[in-house]
N, C-alpha and C positions, 0 to 999 in steps of 0.2 A: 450395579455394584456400588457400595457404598464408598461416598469419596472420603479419601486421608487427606489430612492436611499436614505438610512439614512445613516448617520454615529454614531452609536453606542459610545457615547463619555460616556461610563458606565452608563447611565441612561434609557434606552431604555428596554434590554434583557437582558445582559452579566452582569452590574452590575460587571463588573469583574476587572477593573483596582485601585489600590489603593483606596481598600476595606474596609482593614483592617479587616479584616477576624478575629473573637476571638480566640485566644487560648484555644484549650480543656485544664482542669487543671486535671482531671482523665481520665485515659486512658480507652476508651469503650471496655466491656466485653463482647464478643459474648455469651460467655456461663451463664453468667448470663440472658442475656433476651432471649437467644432460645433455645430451645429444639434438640436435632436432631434425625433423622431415616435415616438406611441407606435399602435399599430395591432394588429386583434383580426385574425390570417390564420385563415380557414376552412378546414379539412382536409375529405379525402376523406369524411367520414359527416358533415359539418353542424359539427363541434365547432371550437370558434374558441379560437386559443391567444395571450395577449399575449404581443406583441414589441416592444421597445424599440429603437430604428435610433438613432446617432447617426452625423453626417454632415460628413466637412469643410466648411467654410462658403467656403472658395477651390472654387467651380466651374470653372475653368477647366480641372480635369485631370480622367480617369477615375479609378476608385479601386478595388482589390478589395473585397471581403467578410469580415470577420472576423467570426465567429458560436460563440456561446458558447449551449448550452440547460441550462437548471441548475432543479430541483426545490426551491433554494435564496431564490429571490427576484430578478426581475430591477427590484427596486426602483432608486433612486426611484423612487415613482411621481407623474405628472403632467409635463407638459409642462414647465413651467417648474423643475423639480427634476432636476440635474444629478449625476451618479458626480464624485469626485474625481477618479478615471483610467476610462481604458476602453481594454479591448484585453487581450492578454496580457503586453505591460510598457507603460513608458515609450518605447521607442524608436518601436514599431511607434504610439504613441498618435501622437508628437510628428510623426514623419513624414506622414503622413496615414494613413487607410483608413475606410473603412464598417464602423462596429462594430456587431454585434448581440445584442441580447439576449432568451432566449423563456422564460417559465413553460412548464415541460414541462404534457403532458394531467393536470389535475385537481389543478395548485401554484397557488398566489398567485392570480393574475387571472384564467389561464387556465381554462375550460371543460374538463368532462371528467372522470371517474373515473381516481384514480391507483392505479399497479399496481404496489407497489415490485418493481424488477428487471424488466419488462414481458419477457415471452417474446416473442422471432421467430417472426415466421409467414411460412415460404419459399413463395412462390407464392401470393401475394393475390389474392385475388379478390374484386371488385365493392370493397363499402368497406370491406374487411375493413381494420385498421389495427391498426400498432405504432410503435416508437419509431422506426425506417428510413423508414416512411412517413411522419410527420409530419414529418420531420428534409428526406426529399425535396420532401411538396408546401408548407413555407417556404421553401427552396432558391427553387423553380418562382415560388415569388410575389415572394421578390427579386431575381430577377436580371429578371424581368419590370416589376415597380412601383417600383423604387429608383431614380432621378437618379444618373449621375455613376456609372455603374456599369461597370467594364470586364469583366462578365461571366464575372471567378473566383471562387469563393469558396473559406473557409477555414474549421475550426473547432477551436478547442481547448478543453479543458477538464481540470479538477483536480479528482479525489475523484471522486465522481457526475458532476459535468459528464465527468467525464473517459470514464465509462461512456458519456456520450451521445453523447461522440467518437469512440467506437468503435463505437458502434452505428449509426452515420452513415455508416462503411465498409461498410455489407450494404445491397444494393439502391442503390448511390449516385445521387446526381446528375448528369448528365453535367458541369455547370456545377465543379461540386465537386474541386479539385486538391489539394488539402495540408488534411491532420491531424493533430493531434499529442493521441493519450490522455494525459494525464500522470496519474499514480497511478491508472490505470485500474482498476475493479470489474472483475474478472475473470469469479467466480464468487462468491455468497455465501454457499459450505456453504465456502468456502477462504481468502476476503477477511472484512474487518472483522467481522462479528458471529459466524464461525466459522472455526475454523482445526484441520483434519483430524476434524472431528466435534466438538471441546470446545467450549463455547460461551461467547463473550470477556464474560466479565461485569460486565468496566469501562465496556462499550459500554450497561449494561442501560438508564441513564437516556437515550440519544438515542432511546430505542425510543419516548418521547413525540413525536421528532420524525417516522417516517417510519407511526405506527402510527394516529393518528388522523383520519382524511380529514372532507374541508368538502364544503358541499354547493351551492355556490356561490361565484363568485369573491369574492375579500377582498385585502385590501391592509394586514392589520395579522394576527400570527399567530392562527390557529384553536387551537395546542396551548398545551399547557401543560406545562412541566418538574418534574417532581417535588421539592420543596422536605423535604431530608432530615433527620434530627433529629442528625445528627452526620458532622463533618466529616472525621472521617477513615474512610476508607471499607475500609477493613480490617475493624474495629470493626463497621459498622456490617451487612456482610454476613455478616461471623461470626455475630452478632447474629439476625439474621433466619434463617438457618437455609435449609432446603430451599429451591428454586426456587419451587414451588407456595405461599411463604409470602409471594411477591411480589406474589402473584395482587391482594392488597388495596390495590395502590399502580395497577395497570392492569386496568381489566373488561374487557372483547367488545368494547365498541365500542372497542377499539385493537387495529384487524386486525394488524399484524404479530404482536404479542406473543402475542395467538390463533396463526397461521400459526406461529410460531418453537415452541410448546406441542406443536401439531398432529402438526407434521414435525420431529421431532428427529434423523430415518434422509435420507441423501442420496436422495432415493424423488422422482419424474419432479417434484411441486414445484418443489423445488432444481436439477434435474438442467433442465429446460427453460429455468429462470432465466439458465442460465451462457451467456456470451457468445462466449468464445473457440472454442468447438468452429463456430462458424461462421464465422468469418472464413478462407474460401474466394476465390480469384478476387478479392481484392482490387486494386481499381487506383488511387484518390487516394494520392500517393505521404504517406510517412506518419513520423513520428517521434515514438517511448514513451520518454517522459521519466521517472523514477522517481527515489527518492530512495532509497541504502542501506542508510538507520534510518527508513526510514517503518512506523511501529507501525499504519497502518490498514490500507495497499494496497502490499504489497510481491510479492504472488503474480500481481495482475493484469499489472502494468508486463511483469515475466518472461513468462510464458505469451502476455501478447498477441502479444509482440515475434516468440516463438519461433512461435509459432501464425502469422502471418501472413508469415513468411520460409520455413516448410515447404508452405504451401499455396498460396502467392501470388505470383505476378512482377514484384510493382511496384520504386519503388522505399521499401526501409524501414531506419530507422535506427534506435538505441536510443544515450541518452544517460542515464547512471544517477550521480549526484555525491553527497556527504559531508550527505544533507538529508534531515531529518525531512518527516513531512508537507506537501510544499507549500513548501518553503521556498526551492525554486529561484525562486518567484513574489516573491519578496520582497527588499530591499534593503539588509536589515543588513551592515555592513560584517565585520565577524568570523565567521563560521560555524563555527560548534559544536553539537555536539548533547549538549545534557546538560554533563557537566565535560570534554568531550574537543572541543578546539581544531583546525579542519582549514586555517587558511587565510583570506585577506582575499577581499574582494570575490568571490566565485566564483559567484553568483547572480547577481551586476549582468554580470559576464563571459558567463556562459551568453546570459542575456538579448540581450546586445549583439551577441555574435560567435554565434552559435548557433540561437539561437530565431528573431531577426532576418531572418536567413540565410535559413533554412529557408523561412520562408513570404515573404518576399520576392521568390525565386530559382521557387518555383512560381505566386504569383499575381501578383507585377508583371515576371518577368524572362523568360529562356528557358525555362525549365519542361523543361528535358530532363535533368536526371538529375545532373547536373555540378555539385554545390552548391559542392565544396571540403572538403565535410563527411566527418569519417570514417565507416565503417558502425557503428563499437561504440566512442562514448567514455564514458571510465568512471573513478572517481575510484580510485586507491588510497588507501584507508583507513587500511595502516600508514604506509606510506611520505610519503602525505600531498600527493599528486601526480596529475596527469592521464595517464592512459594512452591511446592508441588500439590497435583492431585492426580485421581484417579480419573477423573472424567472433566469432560467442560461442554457446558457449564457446570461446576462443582454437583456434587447431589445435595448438598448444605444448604442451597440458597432459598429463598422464601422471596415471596414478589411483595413487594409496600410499592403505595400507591401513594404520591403528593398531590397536591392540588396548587394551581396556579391560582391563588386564593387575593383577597382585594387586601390592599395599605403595601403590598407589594411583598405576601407573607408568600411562605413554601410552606405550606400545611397538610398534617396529614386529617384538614375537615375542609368540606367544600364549601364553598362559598355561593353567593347570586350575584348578577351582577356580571360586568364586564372593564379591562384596559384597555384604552386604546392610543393609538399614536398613529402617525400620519407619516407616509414614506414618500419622498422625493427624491423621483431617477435621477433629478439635477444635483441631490446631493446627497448620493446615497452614503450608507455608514460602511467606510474603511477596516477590512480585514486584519489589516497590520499598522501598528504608528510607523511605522517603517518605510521607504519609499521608493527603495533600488528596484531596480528592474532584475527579476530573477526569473527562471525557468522553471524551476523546482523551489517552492516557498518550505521551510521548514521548520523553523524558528514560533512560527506561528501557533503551532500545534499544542504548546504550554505560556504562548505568551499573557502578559499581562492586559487583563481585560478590563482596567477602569475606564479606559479613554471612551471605552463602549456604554457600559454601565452609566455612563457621565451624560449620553446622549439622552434628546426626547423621545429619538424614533429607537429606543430599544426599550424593553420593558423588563425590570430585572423582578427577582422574587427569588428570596432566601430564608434559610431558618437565621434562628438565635444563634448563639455560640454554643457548639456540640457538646453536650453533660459527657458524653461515652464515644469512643472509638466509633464508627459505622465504616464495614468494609462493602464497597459494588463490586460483585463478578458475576460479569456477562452482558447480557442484553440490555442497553437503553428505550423504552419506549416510548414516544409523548404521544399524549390524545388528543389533540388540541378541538378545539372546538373553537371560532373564527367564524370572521364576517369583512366585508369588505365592499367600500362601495366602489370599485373597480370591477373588473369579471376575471382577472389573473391575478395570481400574488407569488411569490415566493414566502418560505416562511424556514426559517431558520433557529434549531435551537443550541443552546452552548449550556452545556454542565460548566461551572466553575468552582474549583477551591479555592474559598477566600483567608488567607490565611492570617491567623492575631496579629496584633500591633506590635508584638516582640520578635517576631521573627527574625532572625539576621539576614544579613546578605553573605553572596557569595564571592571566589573570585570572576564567579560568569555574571552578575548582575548586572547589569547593563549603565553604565555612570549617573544616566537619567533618573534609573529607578531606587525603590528599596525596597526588600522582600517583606516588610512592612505593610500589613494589608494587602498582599497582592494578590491580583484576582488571576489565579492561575486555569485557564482551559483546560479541559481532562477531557473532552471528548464534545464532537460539534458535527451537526451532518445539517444538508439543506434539503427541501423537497419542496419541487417546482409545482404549484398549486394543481396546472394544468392535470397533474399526471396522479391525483390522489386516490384514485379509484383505477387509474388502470393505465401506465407505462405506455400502452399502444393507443390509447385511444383518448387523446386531450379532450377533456371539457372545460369550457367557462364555469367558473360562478355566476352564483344568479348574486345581483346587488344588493348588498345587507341580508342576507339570508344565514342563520347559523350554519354550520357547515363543519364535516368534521374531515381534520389533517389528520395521520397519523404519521410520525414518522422515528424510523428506528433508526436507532445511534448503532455503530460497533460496537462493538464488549471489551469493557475495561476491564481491569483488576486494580483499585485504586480503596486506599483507606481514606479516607475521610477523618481527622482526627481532634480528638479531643479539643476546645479551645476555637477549631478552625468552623467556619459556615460551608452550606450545600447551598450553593446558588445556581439558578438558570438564567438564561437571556435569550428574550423571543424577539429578535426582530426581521427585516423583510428584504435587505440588502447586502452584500457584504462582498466590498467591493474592491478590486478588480477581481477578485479571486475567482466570482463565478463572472457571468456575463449581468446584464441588467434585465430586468423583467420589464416589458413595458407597461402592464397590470391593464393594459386592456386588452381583451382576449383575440390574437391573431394567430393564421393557421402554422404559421412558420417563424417563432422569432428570428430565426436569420436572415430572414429578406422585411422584418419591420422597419416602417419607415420613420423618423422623427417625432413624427405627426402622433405618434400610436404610444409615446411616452407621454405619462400623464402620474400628478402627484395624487394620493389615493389616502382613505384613510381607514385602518386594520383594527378591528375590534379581536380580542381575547380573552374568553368568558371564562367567569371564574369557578366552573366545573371542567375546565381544562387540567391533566392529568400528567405527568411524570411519572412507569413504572417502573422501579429498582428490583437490581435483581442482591437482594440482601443475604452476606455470606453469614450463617447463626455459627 
């Protein structure tokens, strides 16, 4: 089908740019218009999981189902202890519906041993159970035991929940109409705690949250955060040295960080964990919501989308905007991520004209397919505006090829020849200027990239200043071609907008900076050498030997404009974010020992390749 292209100039869909959105002048009282029950639903093997129902308190109409399962807490807990909001915004609260909330098997109150990323089991038998079954027989018990129920239901969820909303789509409910994964777990050797084999080691300290399990339901947390002797967290893993030197901060009894130790190789673990190779035969119609700088889950949102538009008939949408983590859920009026400014209101928009839509249209309306909604809306990021199409990747795009060409050009002719620069574990190159100790980095995802560009052990390569507009939608892909006299490397690359010397600043500029030049990030992925040919099966490099990386970035939708440069940066560290490569080839970087860091030095030849996918 051939794609359209709209540009969304707030009249269209999103409705979302200088609004003017009213002021509530009374602040809305959940407990005034709903009711709540909290109730233990029994699954197919005896195991009983709290559920939280809140219920409009006007009986007189039917109402759908909204159902959120989160590993999270579906606290308060107790009758008399109310959510300030419930639902997936404000609107769908205000309007009515039946909102629900469940501790998945073996969280919070619920019953059951928990299984971070629980595998599918196609073809169950007797009481065999997974996350599809539990997901189906609470379904079965609400639309059965709820008051006031018009026998649709719905379920969304962000982060992890967002994983159980996908996982909600295998084996469904008949009852079951409209879902919407938002920052979906895709996979977790690909999503947050790994990203093409390296291991994200900004993430290390959540590992208290999904690593230690209870043994009984509780209503106050089991875990405990590790309490660090220094705040900045550069320092502080520099400091600590090897992976196995962490060992003293978590023992055995914290299964994940065991399991993450265990399985460092994409090996059937990992590989049974991943969700999207099943989503087959999907039919609740469905909408992947995802956010462009989401640093935790930007692989899932893609892959789910794509995965269940290649295998499935239903109907499905993807909606991907200017938002870190989760931040389409929220109602700050300016949306920025980091010092980069996209736009007023665009999440209270989405919210309104969008999300609203979506599950309205399947659980109170005709339910046939006809939302109004586009198939692919999606923010551009230079341009700073809402796009629609009919397909993604667009059918417009066309592939141009750059080369990572010598004097440190981005050309589209190749060159002979090779860069090189030298990488040392003792001092590898920093992620962020930044140096707090975070759980979730986010800011990063558009930060300013000179302090990087500045260094030896990075190697930059850009054009001129742009004669014409240039729009990327879709696939990133670098070719690199690389040598190294180590037998391991990391190899890391970053798109950058570098933007004229007239730029302004913002009120998000950071006091430091000026939007003057800044080298803003638009999209960056790593790919741990070992794993270049094949995820489960590590090899070395041979020393000095060309050797080709490939590695794919996610899919932007970003203008490139006029006046501004297309830059890349290839370099081999980037650090704390992931872990440290020792670059000498061992079976297990989690048990390497000191000994096995060594400083190494990374050749990049100048028929090495950047593909864009070019919107005409």
């Amino acid at each position: 089908m051939r794609s359209v292209r709209f540009i969304l100039l707030g009249a269209l869909v999103f409705l979302s740019c200088n609004t003017g959105f009213p002021q509530e002048t009374k602040p809305y009282d959940v407990k005034e218009h709903y009711t709540k029950q909290e109730v233990d639903i029994v699954m197919r093997d005896g195991v009983k999981l709290h559920t939280t129902i809140y219920s409009p308190k006007d009986t007189t109409k039917e109402y759908p189902i909204l159902m959120q399962r989160t590993p999270y807490s579906s606290k308060p807990y107790g009758k008399d202890e109310f959510r300030s909001k419930v639902g997936p915004n404000e609107f769908l609260m205000k309007e009515g519906n039946i909102v629900v909330y469940q501790d998945v098997r073996g969280r919070w109150m619920s019953e059951g041993v928990y299984d971070n990323m629980r595998a599918y089991i196609p073809n169950k038998k007797g009481k065999q159970f997974d996350e599809a079954s539990d997901t189906y027989d609470t379904i079965d018990w609400l639309v059965k035991n709820v008051a006031n129920t018009n026998g649709r239901v719905g379920i969304w969820g962000i982060s992890y929940p967002g994983f159980y909303s996908t996982y909600s789509l295998l084996d469904s409910h008949p009852a079951l109409k409209a879902v919407s994964p938002q920052a979906c777990i895709g996979d977790f050797f690909f999503d947050d705690f790994h990203h093409n084999g390296a291991y994200l080691l900004s993430y290390w300290r959540v590992t208290a949250l999904f690593g230690h399990e209870k043994t009984k339901p509780v209503s106050e947390p089991w875990y405990k955060f590790t309490e660090l002797p220094s705040k900045d967290q550069y320092q502080f893993f520099l400091d600590a040295g090897p992976l196995q030197n962490l060992d003293k901060y978590y023992k055995e009894d914290n299964v994940f960080w065991t399991q993450l130790k265990e399985h460092p190789n994409y090996d059937e673990f990992w590989q049974k964990r991943g969700i999207i190779q099943h989503l087959k035969k999907v039919k609740p119609a469905v909408m992947v919501v995802g956010g462009l700088f989401d640093a935790e889950d930007l692989y899932g949102p893609f892959e789910t989308y794509e995965n269940i538009e290649k295998k499935s008939d239903n109907y499905n949408i993807m909606v991907f905007g200017p938002w870190s983590h989760g931040d389409w859920a929220r109602t700050k009026k300016r949306q920025a991520v980091g010092n980069v400014y996209f736009g007023d209101d665009l999440s209270r928009g989405f919210q309104k004209n969008v999300e609203t839509t979506f599950f309205n249209h399947f659980l109170k309306g005709e339910a046939n397919g006809k939302t109004g909604l586009p198939e692919i809306q999606i923010f551009d990021t230079g341009k700073k505006e809402w796009n629609s199409f009919e397909s993604w990747p667009p059918a417009t795009v066309e592939k141009k090829m750059f080369y990572l060409s010598k004097d440190d050009v981005l050309s589209n002719k190749t060159g002979t020849g090779y860069s090189e620069f030298t990488s040392d574990p003792k001092k590898p190159v920093p992620y962020s200027e930044d140096v707090k100790m975070v759980f979730t980095p986010r800011k990063y995802m558009t930060d300013d990239q000179r302090f990087a560009a500045r260094r030896p052990d990075v190697l930059v390569f850009e054009t001129s200043d742009l004669t014409e507009d240039i729009t990327l939608s879709g696939e990133v892909l670098a070719k690199l071609k690389v040598a190294t006299t180590g037998t391991d490397a990391d190899w890391i690359i970053k798109l950058v907008d570098v933007y004229p010397d007239d730029a302004t600043d913002t009120q998000e500029t950071q006091d430091h900076l000026k939007m003057s030049n800044y080298h803003m990030m638009v999209r960056s992925e790593v790919m741990r050498g070992r794993f270049r040919n094949d995820f489960s099966k590590p090899e070395p490099f041979i020393a000095n030997k060309k050797t080709n990386v490939n590695i794919k970035l996610q899919d932007i939708h970003h203008t490139f404009k006029k006046g501004h440069k297309i830059q890349i940066q290839v370099q081999s560290t980037w650090f704390p974010l992931i872990d440290l490569n020792p670059q000498t080839f061992v079976p297990n970087i989690f048990k390497a020992d000191s000994s096995d860091f060594t400083k190494q030095t990374h050749k990049v030849y100048h028929d090495s390749t950047v593909e864009f996918s070019v919107l005409k």
